[in-house]
C-alpha positions as CSV (number, residue, x, y, z in Angstrom):
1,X,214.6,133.3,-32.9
2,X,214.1,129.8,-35.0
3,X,215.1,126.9,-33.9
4,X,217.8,124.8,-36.5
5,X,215.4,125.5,-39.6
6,X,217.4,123.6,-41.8
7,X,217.5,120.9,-39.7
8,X,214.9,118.2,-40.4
9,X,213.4,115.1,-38.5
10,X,212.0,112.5,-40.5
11,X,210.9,108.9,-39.4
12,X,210.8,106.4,-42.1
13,X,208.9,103.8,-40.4
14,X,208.1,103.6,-36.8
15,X,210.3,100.6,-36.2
16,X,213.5,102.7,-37.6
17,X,215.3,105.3,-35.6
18,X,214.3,108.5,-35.8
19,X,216.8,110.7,-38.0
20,X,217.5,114.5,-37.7
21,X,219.9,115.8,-40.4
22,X,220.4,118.4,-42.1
23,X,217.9,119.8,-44.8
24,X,219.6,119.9,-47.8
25,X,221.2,116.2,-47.3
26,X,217.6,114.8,-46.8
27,X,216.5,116.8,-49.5
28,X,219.6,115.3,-51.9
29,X,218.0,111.5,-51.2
30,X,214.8,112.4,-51.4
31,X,215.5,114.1,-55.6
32,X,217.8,111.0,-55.4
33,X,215.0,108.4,-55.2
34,X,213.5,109.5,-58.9
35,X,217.5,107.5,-60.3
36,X,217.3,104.7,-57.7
37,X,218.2,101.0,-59.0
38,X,217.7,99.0,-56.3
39,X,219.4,96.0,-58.5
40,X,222.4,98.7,-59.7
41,X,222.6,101.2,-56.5
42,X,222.0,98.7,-53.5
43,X,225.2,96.5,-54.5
44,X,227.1,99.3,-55.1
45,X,225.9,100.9,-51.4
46,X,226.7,97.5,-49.7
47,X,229.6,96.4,-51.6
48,X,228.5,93.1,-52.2
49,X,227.8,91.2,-55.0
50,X,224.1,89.8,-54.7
51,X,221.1,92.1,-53.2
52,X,219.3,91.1,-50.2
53,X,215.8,91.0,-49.6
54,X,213.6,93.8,-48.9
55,X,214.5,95.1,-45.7
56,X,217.3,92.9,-45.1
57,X,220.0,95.4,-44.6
58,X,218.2,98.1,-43.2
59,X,220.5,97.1,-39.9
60,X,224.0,97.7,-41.8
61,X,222.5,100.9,-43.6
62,X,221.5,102.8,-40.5
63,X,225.3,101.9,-39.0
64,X,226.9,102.7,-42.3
65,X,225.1,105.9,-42.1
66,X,225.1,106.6,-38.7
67,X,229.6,106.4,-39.2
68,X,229.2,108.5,-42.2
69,X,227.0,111.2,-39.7
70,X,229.8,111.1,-36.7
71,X,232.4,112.0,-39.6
72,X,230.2,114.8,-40.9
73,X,229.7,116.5,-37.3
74,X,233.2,116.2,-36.3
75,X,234.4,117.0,-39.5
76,X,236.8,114.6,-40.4
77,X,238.6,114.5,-43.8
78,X,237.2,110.8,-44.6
79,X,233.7,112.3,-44.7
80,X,232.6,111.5,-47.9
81,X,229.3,113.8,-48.8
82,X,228.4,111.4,-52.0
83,X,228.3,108.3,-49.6
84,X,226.0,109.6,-47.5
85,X,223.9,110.9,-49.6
86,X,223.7,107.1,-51.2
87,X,223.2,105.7,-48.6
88,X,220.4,108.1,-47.4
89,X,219.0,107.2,-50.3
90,X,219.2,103.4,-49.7
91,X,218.0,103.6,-46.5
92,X,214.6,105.5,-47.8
93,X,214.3,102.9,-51.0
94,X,214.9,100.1,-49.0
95,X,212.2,101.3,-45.9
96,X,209.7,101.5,-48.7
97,X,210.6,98.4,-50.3
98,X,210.0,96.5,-46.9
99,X,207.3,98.3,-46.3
100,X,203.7,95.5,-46.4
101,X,202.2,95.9,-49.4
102,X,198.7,95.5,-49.8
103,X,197.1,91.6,-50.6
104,X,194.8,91.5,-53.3
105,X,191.9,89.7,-52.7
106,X,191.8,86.1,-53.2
107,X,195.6,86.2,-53.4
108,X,196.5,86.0,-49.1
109,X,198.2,82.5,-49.2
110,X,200.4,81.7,-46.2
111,X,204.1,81.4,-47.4
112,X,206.2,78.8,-44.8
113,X,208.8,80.4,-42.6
114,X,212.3,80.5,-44.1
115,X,215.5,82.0,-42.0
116,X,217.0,84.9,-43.4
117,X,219.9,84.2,-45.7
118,X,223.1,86.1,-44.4
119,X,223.7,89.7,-45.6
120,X,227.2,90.4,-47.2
121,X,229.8,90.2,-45.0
C-alpha cells in the first residue's frame, strides 16, 4: 500500500514552514507562476493598494493560506478553491522574490538599515 501519493511536501525556503498539500493544488500554483504579476496579482492577493517589498508579506500569506487550508479540510462552504490557489501562488513568487540574489562583482555596496514600512492593514 502507498502512502497519500497525491499528497506532496514542498519547502520553499528553509526559514518558511514546511507545506504538505494536496498534488493537484500545488501543481495549480506552480502552472500558475508562468501568469504571475507581482505588481497586478499581489494587490489583488492582499487587498491592498500598494505592494510591499520582497518578502514583506510572506507572514500574512502563510496565515491567509494556512485559513484557506482549515476550510478546505473541514470542508466548509466559504472554501474558496481560486483563493487558495492565488495565494499558493503568491506565496511561491513572493519566496523567490525574497530569495538573495547574487552580487555582481564590484557592485556589493552596503545599503544603511531602514525599518520595514507597515504591510496593509
Amino acid at each position: 500500500m502507498t502512502m497519500m501519493t497525491s499528497v506532496i511536501a514542498f519547502e520553499p525556503r528553509a526559514s518558511q514552514p514546511l507545506l504538505r498539500r494536496p498534488r493537484l493544488l500545488v501543481q495549480a500554483a506552480r502552472a500558475g507562476l508562468a501568469g504571475w504579476n507581482r505588481d497586478r496579482d499581489l494587490k489583488r492577493v492582499l487587498k491592498c493598494e500598494n505592494v510591499p517589498k520582497p518578502g514583506a508579506a510572506m507572514t500574512r500569506l502563510h496565515g491567509e493560506e494556512a485559513r484557506l487550508d482549515t476550510a478546505r479540510r473541514e470542508n466548509r462552504a466559504e472554501y474558496d478553491l481560486h483563493r487558495h490557489i492565488m495565494v499558493l501562488i503568491a506565496i511561491l513568487a513572493e519566496t523567490a522574490a525574497a530569495a538573495p540574489q547574487p552580487v555582481p562583482r564590484g557592485m556589493g555596496a552596503v545599503t544603511p538599515f531602514r525599518p520595514r514600512a507597515a504591510i496593509c492593514p
